[in-house]
N, C-alpha and C positions, 0 to 999 in steps of 0.2 A: 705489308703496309697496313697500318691501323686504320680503321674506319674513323671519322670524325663524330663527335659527338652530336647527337642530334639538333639540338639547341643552339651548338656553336656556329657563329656566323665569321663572315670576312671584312674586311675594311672596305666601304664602298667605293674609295680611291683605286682598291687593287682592284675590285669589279668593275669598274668603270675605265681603266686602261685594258683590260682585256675584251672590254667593251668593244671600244676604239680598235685594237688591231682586227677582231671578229668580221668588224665592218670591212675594213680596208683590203681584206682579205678578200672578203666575199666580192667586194669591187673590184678587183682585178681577177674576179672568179667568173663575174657580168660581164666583164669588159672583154675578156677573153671569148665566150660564147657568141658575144654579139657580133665579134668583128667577123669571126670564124663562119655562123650564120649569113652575114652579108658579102661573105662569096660568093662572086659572080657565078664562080663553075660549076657545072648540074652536081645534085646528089648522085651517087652510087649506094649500093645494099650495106657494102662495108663500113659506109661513113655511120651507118645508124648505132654500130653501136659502141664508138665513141660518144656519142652525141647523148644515148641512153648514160653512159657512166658517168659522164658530165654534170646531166639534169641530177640523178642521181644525190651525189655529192653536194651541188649546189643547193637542193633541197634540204638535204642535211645543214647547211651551213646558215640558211637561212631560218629552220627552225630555232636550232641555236641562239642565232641572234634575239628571234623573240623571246627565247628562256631567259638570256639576258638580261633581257628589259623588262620584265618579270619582275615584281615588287618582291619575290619570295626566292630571287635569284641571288640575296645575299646569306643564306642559309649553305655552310661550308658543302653539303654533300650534296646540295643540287647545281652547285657552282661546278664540281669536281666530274661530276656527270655531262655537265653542258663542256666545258672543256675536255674532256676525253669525247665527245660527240663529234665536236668540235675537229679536233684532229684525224677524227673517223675521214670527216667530211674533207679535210682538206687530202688526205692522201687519195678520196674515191676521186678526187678532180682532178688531181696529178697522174694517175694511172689512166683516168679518160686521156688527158694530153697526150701522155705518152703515147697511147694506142693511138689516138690521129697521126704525131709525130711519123710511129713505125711506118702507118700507113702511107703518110708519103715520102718518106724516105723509101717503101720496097715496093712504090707504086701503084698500090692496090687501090686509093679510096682519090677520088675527084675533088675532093675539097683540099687544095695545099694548100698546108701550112707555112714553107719555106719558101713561097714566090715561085 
């Protein structure tokens, strides 16, 4: 894959929908944490490090978004950056999930998931 030119920029309509999903993303990245956090049921040790891969990723996802919104975020290679950042961040959240998931599915961690 060829590098883009340094100069060359992207159409701020395509920036600005990948804007839009970054967001929506990361909102159901929030949303998920939050509810998961106002579980009634005590922590356990194992919950911590879902919870770490979680933060993790979210972090990621929110840096992102300010790259974004970044007046210098229509420049092709810093776009291209933030979107592979981007997708970093989304699979470190799914793999946190997951790892809660396991946990309460093989019963290891007090915060369920599944009711």
């Amino acid at each position: 894959m060829s590098e883009p030119d340094p100069e060359e920029k992207i159409d701020a309509t395509f920036r600005n929908g990948s804007l839009t999903a970054a967001g929506i993303i990361l909102g159901f990245s929030l949303n998920f944490i939050g509810r998961w956090l106002s579980n009634p049921n005590d922590w356990s040790r194992i919950d911590i490090i879902p919870m770490i891969v979680l933060t993790i990723g979210i972090a990621i996802q929110v840096k992102v978004l300010a790259d974004l919104l970044a007046r210098d975020s229509l420049i092709a290679a810093k776009y291209d950056r933030s979107r592979r950042l981007f997708l970093i961040g989304v699979v470190i959240v799914a793999i946190g999930i997951g790892i809660a998931l396991l946990n309460d599915i093989l019963g290891l961690g007090s915060m369920q998931m599944l009711g």
